[in-house]
C-alpha positions as CSV (number, residue, x, y, z in Angstrom):
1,X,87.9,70.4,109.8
2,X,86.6,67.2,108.2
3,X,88.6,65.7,105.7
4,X,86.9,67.2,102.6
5,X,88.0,70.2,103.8
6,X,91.5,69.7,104.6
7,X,92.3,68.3,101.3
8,X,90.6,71.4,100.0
9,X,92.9,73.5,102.2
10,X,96.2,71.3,101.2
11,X,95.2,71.7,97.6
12,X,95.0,75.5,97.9
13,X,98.3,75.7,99.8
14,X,99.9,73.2,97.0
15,X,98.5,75.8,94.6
16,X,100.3,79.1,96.2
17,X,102.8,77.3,96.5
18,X,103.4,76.5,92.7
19,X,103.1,80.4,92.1
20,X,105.5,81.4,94.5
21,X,108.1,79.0,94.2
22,X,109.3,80.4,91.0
23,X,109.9,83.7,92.7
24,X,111.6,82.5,95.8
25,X,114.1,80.5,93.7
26,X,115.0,83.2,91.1
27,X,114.8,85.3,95.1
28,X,117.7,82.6,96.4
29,X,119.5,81.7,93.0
30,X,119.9,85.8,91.5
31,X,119.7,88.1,94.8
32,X,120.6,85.9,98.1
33,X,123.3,83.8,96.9
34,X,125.2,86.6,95.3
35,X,125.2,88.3,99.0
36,X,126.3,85.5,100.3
37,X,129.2,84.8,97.8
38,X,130.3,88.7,97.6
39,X,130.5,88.4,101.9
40,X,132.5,85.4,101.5
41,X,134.7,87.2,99.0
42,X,135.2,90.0,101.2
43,X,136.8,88.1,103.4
44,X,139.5,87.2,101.0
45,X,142.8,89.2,99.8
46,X,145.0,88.9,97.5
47,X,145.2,90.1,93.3
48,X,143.1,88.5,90.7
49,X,142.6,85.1,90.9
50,X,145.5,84.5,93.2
51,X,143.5,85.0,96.6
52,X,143.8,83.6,100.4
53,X,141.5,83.6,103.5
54,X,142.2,86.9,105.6
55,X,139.1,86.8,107.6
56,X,137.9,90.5,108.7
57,X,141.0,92.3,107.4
58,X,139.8,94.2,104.4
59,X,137.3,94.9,106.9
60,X,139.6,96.5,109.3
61,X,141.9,98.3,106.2
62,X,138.6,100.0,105.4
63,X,139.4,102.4,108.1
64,X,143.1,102.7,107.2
65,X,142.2,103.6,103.3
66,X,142.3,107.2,102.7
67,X,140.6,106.6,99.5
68,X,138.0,104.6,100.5
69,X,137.2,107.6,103.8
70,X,137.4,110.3,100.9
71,X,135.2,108.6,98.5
72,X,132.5,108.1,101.3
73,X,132.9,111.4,102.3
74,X,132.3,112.8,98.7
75,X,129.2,110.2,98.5
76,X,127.9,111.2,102.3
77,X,128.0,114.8,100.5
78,X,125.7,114.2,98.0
79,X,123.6,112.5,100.1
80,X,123.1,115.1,102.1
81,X,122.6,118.1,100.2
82,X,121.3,116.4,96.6
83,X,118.5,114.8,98.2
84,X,117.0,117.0,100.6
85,X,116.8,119.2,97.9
86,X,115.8,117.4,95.1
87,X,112.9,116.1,97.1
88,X,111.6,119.1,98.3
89,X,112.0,120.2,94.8
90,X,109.5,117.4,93.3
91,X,107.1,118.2,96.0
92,X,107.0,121.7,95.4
93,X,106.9,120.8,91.6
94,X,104.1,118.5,91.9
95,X,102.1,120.7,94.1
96,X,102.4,123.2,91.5
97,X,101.5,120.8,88.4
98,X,98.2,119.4,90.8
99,X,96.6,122.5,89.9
100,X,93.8,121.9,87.9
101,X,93.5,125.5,87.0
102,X,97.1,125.6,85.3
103,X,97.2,125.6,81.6
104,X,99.4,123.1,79.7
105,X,100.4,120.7,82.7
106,X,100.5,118.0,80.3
107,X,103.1,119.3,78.6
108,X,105.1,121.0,82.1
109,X,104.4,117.6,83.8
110,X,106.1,115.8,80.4
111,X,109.0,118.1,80.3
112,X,110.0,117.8,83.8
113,X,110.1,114.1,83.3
114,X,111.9,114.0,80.1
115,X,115.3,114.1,81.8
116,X,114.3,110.7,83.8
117,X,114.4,108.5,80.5
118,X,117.5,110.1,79.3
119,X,120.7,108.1,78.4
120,X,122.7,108.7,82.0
121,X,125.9,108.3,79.6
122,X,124.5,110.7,77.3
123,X,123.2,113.7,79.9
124,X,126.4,113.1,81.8
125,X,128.9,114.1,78.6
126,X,126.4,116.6,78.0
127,X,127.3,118.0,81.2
128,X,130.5,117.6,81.3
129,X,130.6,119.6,77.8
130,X,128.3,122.6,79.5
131,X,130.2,123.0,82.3
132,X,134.1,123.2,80.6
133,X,135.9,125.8,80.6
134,X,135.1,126.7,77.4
135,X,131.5,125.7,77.8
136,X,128.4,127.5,77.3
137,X,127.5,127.9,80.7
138,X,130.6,130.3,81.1
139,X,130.0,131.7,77.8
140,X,126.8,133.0,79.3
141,X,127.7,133.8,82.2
142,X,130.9,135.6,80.8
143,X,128.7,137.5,78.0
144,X,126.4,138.6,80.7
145,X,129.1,139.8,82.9
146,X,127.9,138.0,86.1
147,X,131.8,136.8,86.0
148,X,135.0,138.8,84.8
149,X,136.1,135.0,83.8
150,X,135.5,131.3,83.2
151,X,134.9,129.5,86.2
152,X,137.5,126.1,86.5
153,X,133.9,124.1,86.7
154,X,135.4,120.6,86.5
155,X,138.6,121.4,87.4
156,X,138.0,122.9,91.3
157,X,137.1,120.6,93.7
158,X,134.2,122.5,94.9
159,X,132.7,123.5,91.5
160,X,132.8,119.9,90.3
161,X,130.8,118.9,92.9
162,X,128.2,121.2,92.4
163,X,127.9,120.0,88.7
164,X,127.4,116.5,89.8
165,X,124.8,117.6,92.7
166,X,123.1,119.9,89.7
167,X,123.1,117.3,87.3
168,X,121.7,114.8,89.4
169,X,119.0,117.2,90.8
170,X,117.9,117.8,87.2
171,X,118.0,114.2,86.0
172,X,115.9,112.7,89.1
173,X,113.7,115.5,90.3
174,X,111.0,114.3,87.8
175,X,111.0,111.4,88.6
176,X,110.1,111.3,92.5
177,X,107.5,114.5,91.4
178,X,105.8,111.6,89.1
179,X,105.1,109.6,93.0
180,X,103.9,112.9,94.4
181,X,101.9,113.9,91.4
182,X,99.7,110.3,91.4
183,X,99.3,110.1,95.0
184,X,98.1,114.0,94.7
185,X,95.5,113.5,92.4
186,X,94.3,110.5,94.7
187,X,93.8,113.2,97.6
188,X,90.0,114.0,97.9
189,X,89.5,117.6,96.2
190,X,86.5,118.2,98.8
191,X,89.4,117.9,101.7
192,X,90.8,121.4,99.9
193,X,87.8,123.0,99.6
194,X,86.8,122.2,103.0
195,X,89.8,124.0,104.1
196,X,89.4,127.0,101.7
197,X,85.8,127.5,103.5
198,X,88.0,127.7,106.4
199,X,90.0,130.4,105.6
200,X,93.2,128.1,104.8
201,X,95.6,129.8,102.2
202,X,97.5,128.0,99.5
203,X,100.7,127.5,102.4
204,X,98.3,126.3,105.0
205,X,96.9,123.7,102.7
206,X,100.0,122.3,101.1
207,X,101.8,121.7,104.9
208,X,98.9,120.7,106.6
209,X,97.0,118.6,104.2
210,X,99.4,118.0,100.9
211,X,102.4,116.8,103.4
212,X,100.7,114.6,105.8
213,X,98.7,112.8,103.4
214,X,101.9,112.2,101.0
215,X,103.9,110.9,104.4
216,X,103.9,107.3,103.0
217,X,104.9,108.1,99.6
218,X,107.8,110.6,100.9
219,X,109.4,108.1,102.8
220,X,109.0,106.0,99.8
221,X,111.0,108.4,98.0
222,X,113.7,109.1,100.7
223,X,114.7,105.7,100.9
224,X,114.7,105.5,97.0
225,X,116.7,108.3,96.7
226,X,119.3,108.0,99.8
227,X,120.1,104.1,98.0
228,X,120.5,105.9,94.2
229,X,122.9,108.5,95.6
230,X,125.2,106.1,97.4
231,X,125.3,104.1,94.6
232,X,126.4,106.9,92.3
233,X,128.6,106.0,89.4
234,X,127.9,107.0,85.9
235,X,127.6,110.9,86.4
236,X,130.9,111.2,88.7
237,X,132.7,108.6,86.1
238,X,131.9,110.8,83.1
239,X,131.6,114.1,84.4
240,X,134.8,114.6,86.4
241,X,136.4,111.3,86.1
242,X,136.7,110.9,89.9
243,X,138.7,114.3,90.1
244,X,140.3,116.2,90.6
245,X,142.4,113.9,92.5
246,X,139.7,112.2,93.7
247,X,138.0,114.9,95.9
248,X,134.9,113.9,93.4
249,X,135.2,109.9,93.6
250,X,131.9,108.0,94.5
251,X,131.8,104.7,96.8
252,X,130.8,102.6,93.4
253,X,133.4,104.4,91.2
254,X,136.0,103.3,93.6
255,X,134.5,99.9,94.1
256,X,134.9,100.0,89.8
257,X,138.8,101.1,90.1
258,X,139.4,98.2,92.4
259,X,137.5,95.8,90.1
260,X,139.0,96.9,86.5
261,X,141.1,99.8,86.7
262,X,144.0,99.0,89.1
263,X,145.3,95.5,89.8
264,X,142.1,93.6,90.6
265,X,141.4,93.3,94.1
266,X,138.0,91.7,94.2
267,X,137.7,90.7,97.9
268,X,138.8,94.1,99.2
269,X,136.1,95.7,95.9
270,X,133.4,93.2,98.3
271,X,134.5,94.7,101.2
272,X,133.9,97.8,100.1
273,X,130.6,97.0,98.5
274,X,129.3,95.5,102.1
275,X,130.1,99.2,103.2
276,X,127.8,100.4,100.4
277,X,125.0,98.2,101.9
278,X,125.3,98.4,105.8
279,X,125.0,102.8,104.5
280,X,121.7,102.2,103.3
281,X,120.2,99.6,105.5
282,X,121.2,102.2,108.3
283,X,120.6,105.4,106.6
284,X,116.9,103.5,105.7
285,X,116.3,102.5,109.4
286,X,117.4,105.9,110.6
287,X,114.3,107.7,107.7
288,X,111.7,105.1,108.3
289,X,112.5,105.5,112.8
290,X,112.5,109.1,112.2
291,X,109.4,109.5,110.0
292,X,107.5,106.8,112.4
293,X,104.4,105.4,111.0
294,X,103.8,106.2,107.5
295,X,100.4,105.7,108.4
296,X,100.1,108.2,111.1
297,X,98.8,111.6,109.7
């Protein structure tokens, strides 16, 4: 390299440089130093401002908190049923709305997305007012005689959990069918016609073509989705309140009550907030080992 050329090259490098330097700072100053300070916090105790070094203890009272086991059991819930099915929901959805032969997709793909930019306070209420006991969901199923009386929705542990999983379902399933929808319409349509020659049916063609090919953008979603649900707050905080007695409570919503609600505890609130974080980084690592290379069709 002569030296015409280096200071060419050091003048490039100078140049990215200047671009990405704004990033990485707003990077250190707004996302890693708020890690670091929230880890150093969890290793605090004490109420309010009034705090002392306690090293990994909140750490170790994690697994002594019955709260704290039945709030991550409730979120683990969720997890497990909401999103599984809410995925295969989108995809199914999507699949569906691809078809260029179906009449009024704009409006179908518009509806089913609708929910996605609505006020999570204001669906939430709305939920919570369909699903009293004097709401119109019993009234209907009451009227109809598909019940002999209102069922205690939000007032049974098991019934309010199957409003939040519903009303989570219906607020997120557009979104994650808009990912499958794009990539869809990126999919070669000769690939589907190939197969039709073949004798493929519509089955045939949506596992073995529609699936692979949308491997990448799946895995997108999964991980998307697993961190949303364990981060839950707004529709368990205004649809059931956390209750009843706390067989509904979410990781965050707890993670609130310790912050604002009872006596604030913010290095055990960290603590539990680390918890949050080690879920997903695992529960990520465990989708993207399982699913293998997103590449591989």
């Amino acid at each position: 390299m002569n030296k015409r050329s280096s200071k060419q090259w050091f003048r490039l490098a100078n140049n990215g440089w200047a671009f990405v330097l704004p990033s990485i700072v707003l990077f250190l100053w707004l996302v890693l130093w708020p890690m670091i300070s929230a880890f150093l916090m969890s290793l605090q105790k004490g109420k309010g401002t009034v705090v002392e070094f306690a090293g990994l203890d909140n750490y170790i009272r994690l697994f002594q908190d019955p709260v704290f086991i039945s709030s991550t059991i409730n979120t683990i819930t969720y997890f497990i049923i909401q999103v599984p099915v809410m995925l295969v929901l989108a995809l199914i959805i999507s699949s569906i709305l691809n078809n260029p032969r179906l009449k009024f997709r704009g409006f179908f793909r518009t509806a089913i997305f609708v929910p996605c930019v609505t006020s999570l306070v204001a669906y939430s209420l709305l939920f919570k007012s369909m699903f009293a006991t004097d709401g119109i969901i019993n009234q209907v199923l009451v009227s109809l005689h598909i019940v002999s009386e209102p069922i205690p929705w939000l007032l049974e542990t098991f019934w309010a959990k199957v409003v939040i999983i519903f009303a989570i379902t219906w607020r997120w399933t557009g979104y994650n069918m808009i990912f499958y929808l794009s990539s869809m319409q990126n999919i070669d349509r000769g690939v589907y016609e190939a197969a039709e020659i073949d004798g493929a049916g519509a089955w045939q063609k949506f596992w073995y073509i529609t699936v692979p090919l949308l491997k990448p953008v799946i895995l997108l979603t999964a991980i998307m989705s697993t961190t949303g649900t364990l981060q839950l707050f707004d529709e368990v905080v205004n649809i059931t309140s956390g209750g009843p007695a706390n067989s509904t409570m979410s990781i965050s919503q707890y993670i609130y009550n310790l912050s604002f609600k009872y006596a604030p505890d913010f290095g055990y609130a960290a603590t539990v907030s680390y918890a949050i974080f080690i879920m997903v980084a695992v529960l990520s690592l465990i989708q993207m080992k399982v699913s293998g290379d997103p590449n591989d069709n």
